[in-house]
DSSP file (Angstrom, degrees, kcal/mol; ACC not computed):
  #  RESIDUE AA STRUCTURE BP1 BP2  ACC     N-H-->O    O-->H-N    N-H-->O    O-->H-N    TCO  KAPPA ALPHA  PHI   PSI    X-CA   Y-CA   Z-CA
    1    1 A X              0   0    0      0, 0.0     4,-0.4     0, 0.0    44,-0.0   0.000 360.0 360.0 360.0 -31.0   15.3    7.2   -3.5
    2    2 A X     >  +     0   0    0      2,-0.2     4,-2.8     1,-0.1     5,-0.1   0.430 360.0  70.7 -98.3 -21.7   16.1    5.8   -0.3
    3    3 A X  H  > S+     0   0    0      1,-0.2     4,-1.5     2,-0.2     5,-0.3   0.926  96.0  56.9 -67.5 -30.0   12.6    4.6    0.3
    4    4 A X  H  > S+     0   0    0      1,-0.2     4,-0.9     2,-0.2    -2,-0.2   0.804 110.6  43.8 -81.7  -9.8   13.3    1.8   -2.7
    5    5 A X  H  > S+     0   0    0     -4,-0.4     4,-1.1     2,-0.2    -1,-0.2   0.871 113.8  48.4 -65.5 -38.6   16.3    0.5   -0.8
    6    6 A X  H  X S+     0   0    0     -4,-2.8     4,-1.0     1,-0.2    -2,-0.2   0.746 113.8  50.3 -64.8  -6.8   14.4    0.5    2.5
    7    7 A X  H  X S+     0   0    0     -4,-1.5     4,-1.8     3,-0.2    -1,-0.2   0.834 108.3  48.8 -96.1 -47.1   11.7   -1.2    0.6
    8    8 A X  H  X S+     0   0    0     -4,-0.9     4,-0.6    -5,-0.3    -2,-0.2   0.622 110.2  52.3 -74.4  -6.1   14.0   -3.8   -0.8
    9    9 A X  H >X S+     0   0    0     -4,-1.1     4,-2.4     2,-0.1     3,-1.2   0.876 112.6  47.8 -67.0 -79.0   15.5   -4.5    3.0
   10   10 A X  H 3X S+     0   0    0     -4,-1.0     4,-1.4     2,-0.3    -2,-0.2   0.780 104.5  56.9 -53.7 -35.9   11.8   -4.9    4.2
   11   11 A X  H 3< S+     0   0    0     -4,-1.8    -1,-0.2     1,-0.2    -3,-0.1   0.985 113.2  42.4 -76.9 -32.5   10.8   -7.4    1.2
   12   12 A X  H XX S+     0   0    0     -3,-1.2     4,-1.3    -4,-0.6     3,-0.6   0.577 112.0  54.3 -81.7  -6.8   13.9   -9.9    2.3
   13   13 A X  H 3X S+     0   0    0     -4,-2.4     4,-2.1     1,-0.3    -3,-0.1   0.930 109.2  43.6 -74.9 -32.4   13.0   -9.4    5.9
   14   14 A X  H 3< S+     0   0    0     -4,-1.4    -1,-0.3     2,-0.2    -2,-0.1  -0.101 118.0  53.6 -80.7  42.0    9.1  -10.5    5.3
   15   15 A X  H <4 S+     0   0    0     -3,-0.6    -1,-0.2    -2,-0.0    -2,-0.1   0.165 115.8  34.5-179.9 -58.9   11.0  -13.4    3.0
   16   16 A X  H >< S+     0   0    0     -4,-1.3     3,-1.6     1,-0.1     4,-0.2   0.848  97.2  86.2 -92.3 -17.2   13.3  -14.6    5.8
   17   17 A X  G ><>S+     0   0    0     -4,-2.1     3,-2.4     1,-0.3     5,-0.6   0.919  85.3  57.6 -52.4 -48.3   10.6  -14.0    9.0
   18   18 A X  G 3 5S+     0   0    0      1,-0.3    -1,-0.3     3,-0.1     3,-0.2   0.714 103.1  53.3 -55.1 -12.8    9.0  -17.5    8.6
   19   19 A X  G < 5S+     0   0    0     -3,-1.6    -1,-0.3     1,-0.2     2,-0.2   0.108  88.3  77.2-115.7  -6.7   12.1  -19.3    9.0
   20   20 A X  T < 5S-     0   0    0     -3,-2.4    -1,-0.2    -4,-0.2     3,-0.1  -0.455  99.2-118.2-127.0  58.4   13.3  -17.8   12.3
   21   21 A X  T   5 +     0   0    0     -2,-0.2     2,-0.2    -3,-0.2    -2,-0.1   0.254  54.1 157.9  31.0  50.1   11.2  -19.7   14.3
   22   22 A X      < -     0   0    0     -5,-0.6    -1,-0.1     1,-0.2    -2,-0.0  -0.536  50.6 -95.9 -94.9 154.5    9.2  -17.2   15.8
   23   23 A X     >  -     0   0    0     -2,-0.2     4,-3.4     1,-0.2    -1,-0.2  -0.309  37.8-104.8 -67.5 166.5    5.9  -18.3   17.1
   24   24 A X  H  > S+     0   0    0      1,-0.2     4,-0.8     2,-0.2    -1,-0.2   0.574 117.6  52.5 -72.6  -6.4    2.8  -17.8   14.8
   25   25 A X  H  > S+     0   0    0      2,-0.2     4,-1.1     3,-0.1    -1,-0.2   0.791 112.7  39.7 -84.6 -60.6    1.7  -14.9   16.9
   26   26 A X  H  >>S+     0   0    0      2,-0.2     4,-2.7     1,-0.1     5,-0.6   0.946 112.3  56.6 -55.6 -53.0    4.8  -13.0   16.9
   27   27 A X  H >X5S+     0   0    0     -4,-3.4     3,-2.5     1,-0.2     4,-1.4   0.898 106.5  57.4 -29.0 -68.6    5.4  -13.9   13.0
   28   28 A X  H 3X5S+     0   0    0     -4,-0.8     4,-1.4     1,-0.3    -1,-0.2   0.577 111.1  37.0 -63.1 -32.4    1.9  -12.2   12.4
   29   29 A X  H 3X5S+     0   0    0     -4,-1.1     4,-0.8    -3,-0.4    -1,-0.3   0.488 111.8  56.3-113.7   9.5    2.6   -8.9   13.9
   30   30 A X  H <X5S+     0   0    0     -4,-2.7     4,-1.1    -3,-2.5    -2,-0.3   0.449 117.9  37.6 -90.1 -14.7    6.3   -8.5   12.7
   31   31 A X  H  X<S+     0   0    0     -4,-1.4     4,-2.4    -5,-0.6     5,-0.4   0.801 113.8  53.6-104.5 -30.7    5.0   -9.0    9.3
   32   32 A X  H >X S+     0   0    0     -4,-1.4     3,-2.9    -5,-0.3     4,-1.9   0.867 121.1  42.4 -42.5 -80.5    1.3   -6.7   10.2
   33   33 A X  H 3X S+     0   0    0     -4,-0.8     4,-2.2     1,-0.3    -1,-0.2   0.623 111.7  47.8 -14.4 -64.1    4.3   -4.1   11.3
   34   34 A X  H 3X S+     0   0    0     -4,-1.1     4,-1.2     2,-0.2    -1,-0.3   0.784 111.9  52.0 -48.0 -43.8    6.7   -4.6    8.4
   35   35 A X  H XX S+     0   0    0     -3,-2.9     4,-1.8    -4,-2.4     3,-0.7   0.952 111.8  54.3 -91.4 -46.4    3.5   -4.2    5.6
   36   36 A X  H 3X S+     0   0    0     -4,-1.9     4,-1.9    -5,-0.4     5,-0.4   0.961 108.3  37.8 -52.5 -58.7    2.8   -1.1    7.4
   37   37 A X  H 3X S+     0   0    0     -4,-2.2     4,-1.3     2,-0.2    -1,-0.3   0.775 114.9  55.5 -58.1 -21.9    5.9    0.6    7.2
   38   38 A X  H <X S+     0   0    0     -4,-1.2     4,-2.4    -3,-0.7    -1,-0.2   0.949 113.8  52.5 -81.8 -54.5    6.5   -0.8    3.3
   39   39 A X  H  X S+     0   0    0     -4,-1.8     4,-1.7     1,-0.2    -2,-0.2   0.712 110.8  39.1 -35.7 -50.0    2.9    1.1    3.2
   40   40 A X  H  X S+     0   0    0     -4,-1.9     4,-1.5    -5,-0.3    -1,-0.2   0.608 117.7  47.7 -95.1 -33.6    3.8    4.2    4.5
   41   41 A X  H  X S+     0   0    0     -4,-1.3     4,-3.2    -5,-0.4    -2,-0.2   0.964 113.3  52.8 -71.3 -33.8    7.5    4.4    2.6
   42   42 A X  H  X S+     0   0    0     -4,-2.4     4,-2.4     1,-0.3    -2,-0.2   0.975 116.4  40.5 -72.9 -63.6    5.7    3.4   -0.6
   43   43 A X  H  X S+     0   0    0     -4,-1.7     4,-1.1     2,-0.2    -1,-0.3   0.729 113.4  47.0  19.7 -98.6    3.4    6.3    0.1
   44   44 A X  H  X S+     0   0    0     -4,-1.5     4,-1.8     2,-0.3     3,-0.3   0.902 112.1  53.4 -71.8 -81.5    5.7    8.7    1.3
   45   45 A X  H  X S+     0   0    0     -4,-3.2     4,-1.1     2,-0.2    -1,-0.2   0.687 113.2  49.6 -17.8 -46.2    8.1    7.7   -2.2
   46   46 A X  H >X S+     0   0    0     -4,-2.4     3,-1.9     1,-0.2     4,-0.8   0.992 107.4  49.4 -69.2 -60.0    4.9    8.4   -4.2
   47   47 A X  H 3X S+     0   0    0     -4,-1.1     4,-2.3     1,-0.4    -2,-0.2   0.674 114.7  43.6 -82.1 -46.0    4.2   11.7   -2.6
   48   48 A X  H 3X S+     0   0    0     -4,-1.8     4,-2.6     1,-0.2    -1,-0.4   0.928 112.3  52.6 -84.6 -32.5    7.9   13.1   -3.1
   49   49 A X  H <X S+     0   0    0     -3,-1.9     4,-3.2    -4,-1.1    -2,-0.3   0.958 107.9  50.6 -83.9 -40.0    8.1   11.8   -6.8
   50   50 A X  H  X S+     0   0    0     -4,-0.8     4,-2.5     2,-0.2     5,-0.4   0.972 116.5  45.7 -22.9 -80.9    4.6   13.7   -7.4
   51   51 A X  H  X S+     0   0    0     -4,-2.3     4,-1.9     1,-0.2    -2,-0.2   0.944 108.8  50.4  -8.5 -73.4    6.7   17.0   -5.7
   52   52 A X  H >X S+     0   0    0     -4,-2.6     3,-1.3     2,-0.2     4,-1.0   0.992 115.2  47.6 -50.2 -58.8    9.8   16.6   -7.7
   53   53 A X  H 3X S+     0   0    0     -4,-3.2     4,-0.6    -5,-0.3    -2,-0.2   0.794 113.0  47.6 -59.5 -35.2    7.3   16.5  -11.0
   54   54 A X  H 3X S+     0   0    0     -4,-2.5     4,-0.6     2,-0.2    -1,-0.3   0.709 113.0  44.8 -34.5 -52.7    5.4   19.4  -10.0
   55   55 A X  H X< S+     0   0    0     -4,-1.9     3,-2.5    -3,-1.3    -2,-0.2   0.974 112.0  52.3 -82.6 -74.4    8.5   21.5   -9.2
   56   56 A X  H 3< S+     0   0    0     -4,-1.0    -2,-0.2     1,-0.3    -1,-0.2   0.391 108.2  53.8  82.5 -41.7   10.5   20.4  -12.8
   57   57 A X  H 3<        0   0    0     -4,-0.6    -1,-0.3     1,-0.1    -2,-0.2   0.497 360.0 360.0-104.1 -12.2    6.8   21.6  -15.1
   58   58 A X    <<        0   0    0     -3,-2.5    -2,-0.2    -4,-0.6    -1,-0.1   0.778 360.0 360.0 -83.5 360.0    7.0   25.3  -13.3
């Protein structure tokens, strides 16, 4: 539940990153960084909703 807020933080942060005039180097691995962690909550989110459904059909 918490993952889809942190996921909705992290989609206006890759949103605003081009615009705060960070060099193209830096941009490029705050947003590599950012799609990882969005990767790994998204993940993570699936993996517990899978759980929850599992637990809820014994």
């Amino acid at each position: 539940m918490w993952q889809q807020w942190a996921n909705g933080i992290l989609g206006l942060w890759v949103i605003l990153v081009p615009f705060l005039g960070f060099t193209a180097e830096v941009t490029m691995w705050v947003l590599v960084v950012t799609g990882v962690v969005i990767a790994v909550l998204g993940f993570w989110g699936g993996g517990e909703q899978v759980t929850v459904e599992k637990h809820q059909h014994a």
